[in-house]
C-alpha positions as CSV (number, residue, x, y, z in Angstrom):
1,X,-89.0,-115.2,79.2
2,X,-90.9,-116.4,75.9
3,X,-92.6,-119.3,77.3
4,X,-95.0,-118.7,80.1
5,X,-96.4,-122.1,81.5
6,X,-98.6,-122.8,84.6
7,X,-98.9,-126.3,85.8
8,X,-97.3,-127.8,82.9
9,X,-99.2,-126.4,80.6
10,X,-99.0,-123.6,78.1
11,X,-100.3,-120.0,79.2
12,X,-102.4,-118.0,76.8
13,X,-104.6,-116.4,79.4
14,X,-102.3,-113.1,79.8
15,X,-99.8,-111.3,78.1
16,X,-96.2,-111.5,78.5
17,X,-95.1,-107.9,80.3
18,X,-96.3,-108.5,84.2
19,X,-94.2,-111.8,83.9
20,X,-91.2,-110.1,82.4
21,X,-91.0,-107.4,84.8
22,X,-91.4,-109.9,88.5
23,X,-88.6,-112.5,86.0
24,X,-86.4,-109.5,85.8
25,X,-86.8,-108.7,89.6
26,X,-86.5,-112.5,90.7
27,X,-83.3,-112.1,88.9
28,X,-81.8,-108.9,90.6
29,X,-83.5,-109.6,94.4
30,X,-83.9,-113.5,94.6
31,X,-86.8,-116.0,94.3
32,X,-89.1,-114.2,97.5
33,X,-92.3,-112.7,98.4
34,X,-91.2,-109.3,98.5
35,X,-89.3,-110.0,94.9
36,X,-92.3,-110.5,93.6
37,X,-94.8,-107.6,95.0
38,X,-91.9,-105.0,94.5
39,X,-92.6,-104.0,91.3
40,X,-96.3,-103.8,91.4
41,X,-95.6,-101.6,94.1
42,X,-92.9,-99.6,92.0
43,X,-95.7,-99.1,89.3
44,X,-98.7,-98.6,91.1
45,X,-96.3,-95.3,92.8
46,X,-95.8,-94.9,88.8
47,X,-99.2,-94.5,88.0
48,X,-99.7,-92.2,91.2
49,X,-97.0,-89.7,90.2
50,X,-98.3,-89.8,86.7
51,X,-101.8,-89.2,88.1
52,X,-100.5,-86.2,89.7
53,X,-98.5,-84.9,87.1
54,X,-101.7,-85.3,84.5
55,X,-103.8,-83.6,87.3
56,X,-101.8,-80.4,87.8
57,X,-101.5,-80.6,84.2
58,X,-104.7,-79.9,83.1
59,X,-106.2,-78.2,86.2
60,X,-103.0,-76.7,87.3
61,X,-104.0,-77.2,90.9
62,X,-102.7,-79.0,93.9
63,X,-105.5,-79.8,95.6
64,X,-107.2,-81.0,92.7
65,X,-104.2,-83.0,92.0
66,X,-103.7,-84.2,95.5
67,X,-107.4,-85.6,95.7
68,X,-107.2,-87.3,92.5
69,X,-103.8,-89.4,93.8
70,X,-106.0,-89.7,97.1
71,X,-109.0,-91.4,95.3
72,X,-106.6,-93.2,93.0
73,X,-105.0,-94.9,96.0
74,X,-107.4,-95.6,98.4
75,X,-109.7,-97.2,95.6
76,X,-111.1,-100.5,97.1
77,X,-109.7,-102.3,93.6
78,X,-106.4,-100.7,93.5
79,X,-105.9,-102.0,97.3
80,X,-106.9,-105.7,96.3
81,X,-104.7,-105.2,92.9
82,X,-101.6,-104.3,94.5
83,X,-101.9,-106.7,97.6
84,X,-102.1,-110.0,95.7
85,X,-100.5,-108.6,92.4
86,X,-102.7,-108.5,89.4
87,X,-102.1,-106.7,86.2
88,X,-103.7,-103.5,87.7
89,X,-100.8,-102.1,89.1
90,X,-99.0,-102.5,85.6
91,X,-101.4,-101.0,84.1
92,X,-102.7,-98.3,85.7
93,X,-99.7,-97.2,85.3
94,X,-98.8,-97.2,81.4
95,X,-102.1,-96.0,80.6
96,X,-101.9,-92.8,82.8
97,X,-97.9,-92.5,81.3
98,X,-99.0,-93.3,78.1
99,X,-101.8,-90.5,78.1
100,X,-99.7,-87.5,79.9
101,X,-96.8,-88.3,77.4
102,X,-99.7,-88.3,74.1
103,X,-101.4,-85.0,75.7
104,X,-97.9,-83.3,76.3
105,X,-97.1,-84.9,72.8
106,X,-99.6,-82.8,71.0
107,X,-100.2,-80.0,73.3
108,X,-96.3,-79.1,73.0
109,X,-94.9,-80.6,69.6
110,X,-92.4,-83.0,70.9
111,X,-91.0,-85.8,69.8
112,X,-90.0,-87.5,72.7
113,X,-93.4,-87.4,74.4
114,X,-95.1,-89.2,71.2
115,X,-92.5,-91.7,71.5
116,X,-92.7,-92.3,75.7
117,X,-96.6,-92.4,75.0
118,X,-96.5,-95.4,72.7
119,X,-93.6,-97.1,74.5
120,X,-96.1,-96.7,77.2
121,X,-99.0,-97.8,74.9
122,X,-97.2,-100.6,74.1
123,X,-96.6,-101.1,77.9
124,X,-100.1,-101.9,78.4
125,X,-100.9,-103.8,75.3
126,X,-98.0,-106.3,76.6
127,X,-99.7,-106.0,80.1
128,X,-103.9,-107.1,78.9
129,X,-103.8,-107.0,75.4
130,X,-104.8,-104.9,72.4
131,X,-107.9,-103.6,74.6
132,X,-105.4,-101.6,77.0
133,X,-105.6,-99.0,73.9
134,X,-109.2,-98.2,74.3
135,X,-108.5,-95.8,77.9
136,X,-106.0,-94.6,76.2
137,X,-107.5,-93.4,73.1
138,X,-110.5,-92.2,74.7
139,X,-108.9,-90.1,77.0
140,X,-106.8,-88.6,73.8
141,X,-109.7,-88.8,71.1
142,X,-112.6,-87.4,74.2
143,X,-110.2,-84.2,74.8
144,X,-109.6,-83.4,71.5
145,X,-113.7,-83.9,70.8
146,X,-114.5,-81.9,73.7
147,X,-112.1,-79.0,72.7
148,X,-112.9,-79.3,69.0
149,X,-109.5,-79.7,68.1
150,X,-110.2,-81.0,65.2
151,X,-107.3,-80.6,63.3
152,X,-105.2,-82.5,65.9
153,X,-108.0,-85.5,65.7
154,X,-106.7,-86.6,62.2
155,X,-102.9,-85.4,62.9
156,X,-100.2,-87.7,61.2
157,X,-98.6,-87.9,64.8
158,X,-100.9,-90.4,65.4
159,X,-100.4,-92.6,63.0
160,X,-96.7,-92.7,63.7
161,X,-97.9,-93.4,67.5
162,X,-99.7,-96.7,65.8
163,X,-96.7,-97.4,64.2
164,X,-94.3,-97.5,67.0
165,X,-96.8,-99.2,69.7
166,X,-96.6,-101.8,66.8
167,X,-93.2,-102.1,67.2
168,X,-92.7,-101.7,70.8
169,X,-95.2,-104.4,70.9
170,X,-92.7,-106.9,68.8
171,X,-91.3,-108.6,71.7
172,X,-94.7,-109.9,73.1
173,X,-95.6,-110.4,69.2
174,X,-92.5,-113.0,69.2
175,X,-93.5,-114.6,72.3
176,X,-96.4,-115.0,70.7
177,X,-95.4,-117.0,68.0
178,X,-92.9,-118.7,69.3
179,X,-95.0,-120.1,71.6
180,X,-98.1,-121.0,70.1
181,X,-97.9,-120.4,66.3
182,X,-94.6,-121.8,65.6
183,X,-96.0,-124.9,67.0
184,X,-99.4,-126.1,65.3
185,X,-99.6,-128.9,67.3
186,X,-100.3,-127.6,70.4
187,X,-104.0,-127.2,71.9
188,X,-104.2,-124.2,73.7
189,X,-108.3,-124.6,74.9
């Protein structure tokens, strides 16, 4: 779970979370193919409920939501992603959670949603790295320009948001380390 190695030889090339998730389904359904695709499946259905929910959402609509789990889905890429399991599944998936639970976050004044947002947040940073943050904040940061929310742009919830996508992220931080910085030694390129 902290050392990821292919062929013998150390793994820097992606993060920790993808790995974690098909370990922890090895472990529940046995060493198998379908072991192994099941929970890019499970997430890529994720990311399609969360589509829908962020969809009827804004627009309030079914249709509009219905299309937009329709394009989603039948997306050459997402096809491709899910049949040979890459970390599009996993990520589609936190981003669009991490983004309806930040909208509902400071369109309602919960708690909760910050917190599911950055857990998801930190989701995806574990899944590609600290550039899974970039959707995530221009899909916050673009609606809050675009309704000159201003006051909400500079709100103190998001700085607690950094905060705990920090420390969600603290497992894959360790792994990290443990890996490749607790040993100097090693030659990772």
């Amino acid at each position: 779970y902290i050392e990821l190695f292919v062929g013998g030889n150390d793994w820097l090339d992606k993060p920790h979370f993808p790995f974690w998730v098909t370990a922890l389904s090895y472990k529940l359904f046995g060493i198998n193919d379908w072991s192994y695709k099941l929970p890019a499946i499970l997430f890529m259905m994720a990311g399609a409920v969360y589509t829908w929910k962020f969809a009827m959402r804004l627009y309030g609509d079914k249709i509009i939501a219905n299309w937009s789990v329709l394009i989603l889905l039948t997306a050459e890429h997402i096809i491709l992603s899910d049949a040979d399991v890459r970390a599009e599944p996993y990520l589609t998936a936190t981003i669009i959670a991490s983004v309806y639970h930040f909208q509902k976050a400071f369109t309602g004044k919960n708690s909760w949603q910050l917190i599911a947002g950055s857990l998801f947040a930190a989701f995806a940073v574990m899944t590609k790295g600290i550039f899974a943050l970039i959707p995530i904040g221009a899909a916050i940061g673009g609606q809050l320009l675009f309704t000159k929310n201003w006051k909400d742009i500079f709100h103190t919830r998001w700085l607690i948001a950094g905060i705990l996508i920090l420390l969600f992220t603290t497992p894959e931080l360790y792994a990290l380390y443990y890996q490749f910085d607790s040993h100097p030694e090693k030659i990772v390129f």
